[in-house]
C-alpha positions in Angstrom: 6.3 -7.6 35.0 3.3 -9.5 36.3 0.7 -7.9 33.8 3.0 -7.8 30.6 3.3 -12.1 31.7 -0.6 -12.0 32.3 -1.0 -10.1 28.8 1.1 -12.8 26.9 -0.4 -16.0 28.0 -1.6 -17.8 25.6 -5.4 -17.9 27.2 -5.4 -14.0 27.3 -4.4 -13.6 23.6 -7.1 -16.2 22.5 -9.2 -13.6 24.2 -7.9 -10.5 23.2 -8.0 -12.2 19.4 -11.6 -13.3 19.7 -13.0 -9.9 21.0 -11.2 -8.1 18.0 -12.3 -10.4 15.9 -16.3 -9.9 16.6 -15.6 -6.0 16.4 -13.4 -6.0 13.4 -16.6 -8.0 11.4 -18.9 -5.8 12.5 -17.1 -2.7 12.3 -16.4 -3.9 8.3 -20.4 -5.1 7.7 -21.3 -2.0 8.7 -19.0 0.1 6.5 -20.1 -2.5 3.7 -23.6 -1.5 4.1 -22.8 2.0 4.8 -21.3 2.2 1.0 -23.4 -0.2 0.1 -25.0 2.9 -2.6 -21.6 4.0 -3.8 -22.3 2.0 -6.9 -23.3 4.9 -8.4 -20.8 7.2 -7.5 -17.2 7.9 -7.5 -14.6 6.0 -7.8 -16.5 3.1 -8.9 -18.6 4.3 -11.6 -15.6 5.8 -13.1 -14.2 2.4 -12.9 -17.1 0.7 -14.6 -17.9 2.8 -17.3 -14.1 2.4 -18.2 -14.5 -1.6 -18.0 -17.8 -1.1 -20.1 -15.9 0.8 -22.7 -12.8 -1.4 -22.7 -15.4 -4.9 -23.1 -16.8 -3.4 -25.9 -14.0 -2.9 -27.7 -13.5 0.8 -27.4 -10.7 3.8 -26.4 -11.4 4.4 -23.3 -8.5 7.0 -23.6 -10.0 9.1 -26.2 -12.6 12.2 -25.4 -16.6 11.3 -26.2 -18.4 13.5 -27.9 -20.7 15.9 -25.8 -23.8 13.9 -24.6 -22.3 10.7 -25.1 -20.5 10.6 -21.6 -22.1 8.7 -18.6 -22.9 11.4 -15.7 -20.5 11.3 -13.1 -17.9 9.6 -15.2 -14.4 11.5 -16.4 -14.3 10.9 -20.2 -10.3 9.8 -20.5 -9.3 7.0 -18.3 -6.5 7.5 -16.0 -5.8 3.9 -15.4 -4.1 1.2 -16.9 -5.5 -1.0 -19.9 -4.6 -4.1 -17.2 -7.0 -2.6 -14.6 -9.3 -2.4 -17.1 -9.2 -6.0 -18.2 -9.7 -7.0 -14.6 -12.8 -4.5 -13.9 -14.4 -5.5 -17.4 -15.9 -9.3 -16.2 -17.6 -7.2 -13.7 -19.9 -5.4 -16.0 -21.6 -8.2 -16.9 -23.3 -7.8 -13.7 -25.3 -4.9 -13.0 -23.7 -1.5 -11.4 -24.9 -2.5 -7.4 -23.8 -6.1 -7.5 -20.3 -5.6 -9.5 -19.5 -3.3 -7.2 -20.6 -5.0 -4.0 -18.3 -8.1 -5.6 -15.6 -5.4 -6.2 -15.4 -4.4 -2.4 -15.9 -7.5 -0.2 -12.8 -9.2 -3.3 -10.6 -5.8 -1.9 -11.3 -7.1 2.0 -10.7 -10.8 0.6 -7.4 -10.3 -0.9 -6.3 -7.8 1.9 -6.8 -10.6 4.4 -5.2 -13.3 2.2 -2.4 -10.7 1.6 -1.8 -10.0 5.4 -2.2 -13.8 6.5 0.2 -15.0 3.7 2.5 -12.2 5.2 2.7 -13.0 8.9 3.1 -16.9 7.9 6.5 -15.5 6.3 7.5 -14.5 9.9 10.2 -16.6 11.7 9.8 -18.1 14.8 5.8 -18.0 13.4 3.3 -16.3 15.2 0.6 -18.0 17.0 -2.9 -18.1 15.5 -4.2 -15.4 18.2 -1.8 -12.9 17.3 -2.1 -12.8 14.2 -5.5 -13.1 14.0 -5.1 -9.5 16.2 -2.5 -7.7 13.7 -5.5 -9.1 10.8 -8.6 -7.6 13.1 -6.6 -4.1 14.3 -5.8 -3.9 10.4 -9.3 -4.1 8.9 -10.4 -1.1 11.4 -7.9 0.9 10.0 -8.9 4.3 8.9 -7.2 3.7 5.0 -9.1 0.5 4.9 -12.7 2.3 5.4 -11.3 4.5 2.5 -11.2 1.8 0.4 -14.2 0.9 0.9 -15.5 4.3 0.6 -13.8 4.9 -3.2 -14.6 1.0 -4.3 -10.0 1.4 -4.2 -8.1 -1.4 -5.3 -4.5 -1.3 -3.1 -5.4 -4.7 -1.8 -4.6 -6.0 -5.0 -1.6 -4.6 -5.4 -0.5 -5.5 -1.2 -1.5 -9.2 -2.4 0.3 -9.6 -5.9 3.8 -7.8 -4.2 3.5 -10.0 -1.0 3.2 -13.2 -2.9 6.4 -11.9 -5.2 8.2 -11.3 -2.0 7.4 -14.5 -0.5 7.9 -16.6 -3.5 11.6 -14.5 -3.9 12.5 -15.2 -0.5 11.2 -19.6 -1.2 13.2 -19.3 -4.6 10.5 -19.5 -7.0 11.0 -16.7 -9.4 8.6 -17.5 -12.6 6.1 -17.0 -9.8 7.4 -14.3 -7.7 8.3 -12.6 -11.5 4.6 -13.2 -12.6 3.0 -11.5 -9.2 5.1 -7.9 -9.7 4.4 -8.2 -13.3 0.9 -7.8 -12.0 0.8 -4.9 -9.9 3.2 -2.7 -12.0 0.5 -4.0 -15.4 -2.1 -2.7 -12.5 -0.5 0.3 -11.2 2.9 1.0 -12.7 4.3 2.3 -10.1 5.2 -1.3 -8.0 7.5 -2.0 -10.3 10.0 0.0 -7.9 10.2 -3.5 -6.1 12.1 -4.4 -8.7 15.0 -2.3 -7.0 15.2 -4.5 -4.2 15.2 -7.5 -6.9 18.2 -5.9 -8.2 20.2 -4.8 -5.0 20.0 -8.3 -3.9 20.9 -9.8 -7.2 17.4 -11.7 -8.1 18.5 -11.6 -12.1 15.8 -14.7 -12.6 13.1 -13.1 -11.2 13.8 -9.8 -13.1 14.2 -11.8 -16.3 10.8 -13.1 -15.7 8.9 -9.8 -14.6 10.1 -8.1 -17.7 8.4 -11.3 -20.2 5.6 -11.2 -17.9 5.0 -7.5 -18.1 5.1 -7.2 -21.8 3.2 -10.3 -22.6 0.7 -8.1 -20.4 1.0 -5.7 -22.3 0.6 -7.2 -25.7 -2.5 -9.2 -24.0 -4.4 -5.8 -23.5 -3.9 -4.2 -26.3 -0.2 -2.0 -26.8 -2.6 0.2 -28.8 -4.1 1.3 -25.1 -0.8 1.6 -23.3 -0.1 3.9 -26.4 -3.2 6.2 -25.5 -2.4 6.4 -22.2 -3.3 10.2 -21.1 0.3 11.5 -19.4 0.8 13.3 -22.3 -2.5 14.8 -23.0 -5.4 15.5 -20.3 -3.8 14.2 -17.3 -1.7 17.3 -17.0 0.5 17.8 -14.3 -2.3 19.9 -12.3 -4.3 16.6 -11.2 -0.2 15.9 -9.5 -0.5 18.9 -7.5 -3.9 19.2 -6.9 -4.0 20.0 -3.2 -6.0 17.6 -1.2 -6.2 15.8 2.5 -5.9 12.6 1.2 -2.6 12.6 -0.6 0.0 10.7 0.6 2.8 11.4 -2.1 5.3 13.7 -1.7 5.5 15.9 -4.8 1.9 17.4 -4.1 2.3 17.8 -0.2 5.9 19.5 -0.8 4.4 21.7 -3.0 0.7 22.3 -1.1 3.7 23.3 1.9 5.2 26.0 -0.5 2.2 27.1 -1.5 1.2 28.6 2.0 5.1 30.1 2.0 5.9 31.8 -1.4 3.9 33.3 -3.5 5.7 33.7 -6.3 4.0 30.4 -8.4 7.6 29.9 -10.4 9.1 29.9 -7.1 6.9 27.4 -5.7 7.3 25.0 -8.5 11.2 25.1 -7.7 11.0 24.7 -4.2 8.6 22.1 -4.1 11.0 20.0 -6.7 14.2 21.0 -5.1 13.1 20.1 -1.5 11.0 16.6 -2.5 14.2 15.6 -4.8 16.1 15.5 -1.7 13.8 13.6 0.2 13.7 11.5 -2.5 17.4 10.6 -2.3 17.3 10.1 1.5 14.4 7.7 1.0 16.8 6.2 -2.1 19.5 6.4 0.3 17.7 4.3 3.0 16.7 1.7 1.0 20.1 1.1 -0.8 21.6 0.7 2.9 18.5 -1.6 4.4 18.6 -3.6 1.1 22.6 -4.6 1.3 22.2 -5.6 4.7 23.3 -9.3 5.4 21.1 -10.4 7.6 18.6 -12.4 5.8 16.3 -13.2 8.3 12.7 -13.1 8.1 11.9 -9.9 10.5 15.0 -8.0 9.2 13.6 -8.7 5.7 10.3 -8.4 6.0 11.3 -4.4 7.3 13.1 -4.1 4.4 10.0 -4.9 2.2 7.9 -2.8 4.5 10.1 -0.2 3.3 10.1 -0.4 -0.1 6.4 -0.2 -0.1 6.7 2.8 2.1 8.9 4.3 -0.9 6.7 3.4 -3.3 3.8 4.8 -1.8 5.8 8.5 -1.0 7.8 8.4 -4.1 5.0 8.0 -6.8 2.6 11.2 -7.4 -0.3 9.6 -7.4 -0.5 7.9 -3.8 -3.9 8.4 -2.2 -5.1 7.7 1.3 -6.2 4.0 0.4 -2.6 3.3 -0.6 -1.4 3.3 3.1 -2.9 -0.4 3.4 0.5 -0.6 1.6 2.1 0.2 4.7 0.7 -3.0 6.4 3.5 -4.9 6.1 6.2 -1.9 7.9 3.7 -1.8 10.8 3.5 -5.4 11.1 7.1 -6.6 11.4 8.3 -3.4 13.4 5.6 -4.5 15.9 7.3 -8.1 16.2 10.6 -6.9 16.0 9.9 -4.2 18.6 7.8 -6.9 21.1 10.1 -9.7 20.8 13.9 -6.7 21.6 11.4 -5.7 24.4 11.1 -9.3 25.5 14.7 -10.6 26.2 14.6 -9.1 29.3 16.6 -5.8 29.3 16.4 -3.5 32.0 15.8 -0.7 29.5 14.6 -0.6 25.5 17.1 1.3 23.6 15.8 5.3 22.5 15.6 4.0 19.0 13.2 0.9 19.8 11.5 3.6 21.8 10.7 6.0 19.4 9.7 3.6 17.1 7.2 1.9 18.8 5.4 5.2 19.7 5.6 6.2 15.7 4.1 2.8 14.9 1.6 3.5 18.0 0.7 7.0 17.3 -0.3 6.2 13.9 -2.0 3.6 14.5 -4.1 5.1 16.9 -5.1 7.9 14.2 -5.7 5.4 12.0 -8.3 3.3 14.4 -9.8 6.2 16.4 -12.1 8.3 15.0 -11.7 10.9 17.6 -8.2 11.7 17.2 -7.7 14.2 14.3 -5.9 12.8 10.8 -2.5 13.8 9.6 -2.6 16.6 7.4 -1.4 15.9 5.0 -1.5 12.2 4.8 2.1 11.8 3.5 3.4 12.1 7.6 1.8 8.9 8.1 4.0 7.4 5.7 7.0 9.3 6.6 6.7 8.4 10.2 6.5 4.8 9.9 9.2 4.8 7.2 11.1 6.5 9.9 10.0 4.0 12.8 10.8 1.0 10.4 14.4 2.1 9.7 15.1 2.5 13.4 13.9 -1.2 14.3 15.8 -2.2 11.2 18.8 -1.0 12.5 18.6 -1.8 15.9 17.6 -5.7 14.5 20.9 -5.9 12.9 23.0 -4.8 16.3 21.3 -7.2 17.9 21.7 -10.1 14.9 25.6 -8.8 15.1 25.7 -8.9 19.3 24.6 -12.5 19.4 
């Protein structure tokens, strides 16, 4: 009892903050000038040859002839036209300085995204702590990844936090306008949208939809037309089998691969098996989301879920896309310190288990020495998992009092 009372004093956190802090910035200086030569190489070049094209006034969506493509660089774009529009500024610049803006605007809206989330958290935190959950975060493992592949998740952690936020403040032309954004970024966060309509938000939806299609007419509807799912981007790049995937659909499926080896067979199984998982996950998320306690830490796990969702549920989730589970690790961790906190004798098995999910992965994520998940996709199962439990327990306890 003495040193978890020494370990929460306010003069050991301030501590504990500032020595995470000096090791966070130089852990992330050094990965900056680690990939500081990555300008030439992928993902970014792929991004700004795209943005080039796109400036210019062309399809990036449409083959090049031979000897007309950039080395390195795919010749159809597998991103959106909004992307685009927000990578093409950069190539005014040269390659190494547009992308050096590119990555150190990733760590800028990450932090923004993170802080904006914790100040969301009722009773607030105190400056130490979450300067802590801020420092632990920017060491993590999916972060260096973004650095690495010159990723943009931050973006989409940042525009769906503020739509949460401004949702949960009543402001829904703003909260409306921010998931407009990420889905015009990355289609696939305009699953929030769910949780929108589960808890009734019609405004906000209203103003998504206008949002999104005025985003759409503003870059072009010609290039959402060209869009490659129906041509090059065949269904092989989904299943490609790779140790930094994170969806479902190509893990399932790289799992059936090593136990049939029938291909036909395979191709069923993997569907059958991640549909199913794909209706507990559904499942989860209708129950969390009907809840009736509305208060922040129960609702911030209930948005730390639906970005867990997101990122299992659509088949193009990389390893960078777990920054999207940020928000899941940080309010089980409250929820779990402050039930651990009112003094119980013992911590139920459910708070339990969850804090070692949320502990195990987290230590994969931040030390290099322990060996990564393989595939990815348990990361994001586990803490999906851990969050559930907390949210559960939560509500008892909201119910008991």
């Amino acid at each position: 009892m003495e040193i978890r009372i020494a370990i929460f004093e306010p003069r050991s956190r301030i501590t504990l903050a500032i020595i995470l802090a000096i090791i966070s910035l130089v852990v992330t200086v050094k990965r900056f000038d680690q990939f500081a030569s990555r300008y030439d190489d992928f993902d970014f070049n792929h991004f700004y040859g795209w943005g080039s094209r796109y400036r210019s006034g062309e399809d990036a969506w449409t083959k090049l002839e031979e000897g007309k493509t950039p080395s390195g660089v795919p010749r159809v774009c597998n991103q959106t036209p909004a992307l685009l529009a927000a990578i093409a500024p950069l190539t005014l610049l040269n390659p190494r300085p547009a992308h050096a803006v590119w990555i150190i605007a990733q760590i800028v809206f990450l932090v923004l995204a993170l802080w904006l989330l914790m100040r969301e958290i009722g009773p607030p935190l105190d400056v130490a702590s979450g300067a802590m959950f801020i420092a632990l975060a920017l060491m993590f493992g999916s972060v260096r990844r973004i650095m690495l592949n010159a990723a943009f998740p931050p973006m989409l952690l940042l525009s769906l936090v503020i739509s949460w936020k401004c949702a949960r403040s009543n402001r829904p032309a703003v909260g409306g306008l921010f998931l407009a954004i990420a889905a015009l970024l990355k289609l696939y966060p305009i699953a929030l949208a769910g949780y929108y309509l589960l808890r009734k938000r019609w405004s906000l939806l209203g103003w998504t939809a206008g949002f999104f299609a005025v985003g759409v007419v503003a870059t072009g509807i010609e290039n959402w037309l060209q869009l490659p799912l129906s041509r090059e981007y065949t269904i092989s790049e989904i299943t490609r089998v790779s140790a930094n995937h994170v969806a479902l659909l190509p893990s399932v499926y790289a799992l059936c691969a090593r136990v049939a080896s029938d291909g036909a067979r395979r191709w069923i199984a993997a569907i059958a098996v991640t549909v199913i998982l794909d209706i507990v996950i559904t499942v989860v998320l209708v129950w969390a989301t009907l809840a009736k306690a509305n208060d922040s830490i129960s609702d911030g796990l209930v948005f730390g879920l639906w970005l867990i969702a997101m990122v299992l549920v659509s088949p193009l989730s990389w390893r960078g896309e777990l920054v999207l589970l940020f928000p899941a690790y940080i309010f089980a961790s409250v929820a779990g310190l402050r039930v651990s906190m009112e003094g119980r004798a013992f911590l139920s098995i459910q708070v339990v288990t969850a804090l070692v999910f949320v502990g195990v992965c987290a230590a994969v994520e931040l030390i290099k020495a322990l060996p990564d998940f393989r595939p990815q996709t348990l990361t994001a199962i586990l803490i999906f998992i851990a969050t559930t439990m907390m949210l559960s327990t939560w509500l008892d306890r909201q119910v008991s009092r």
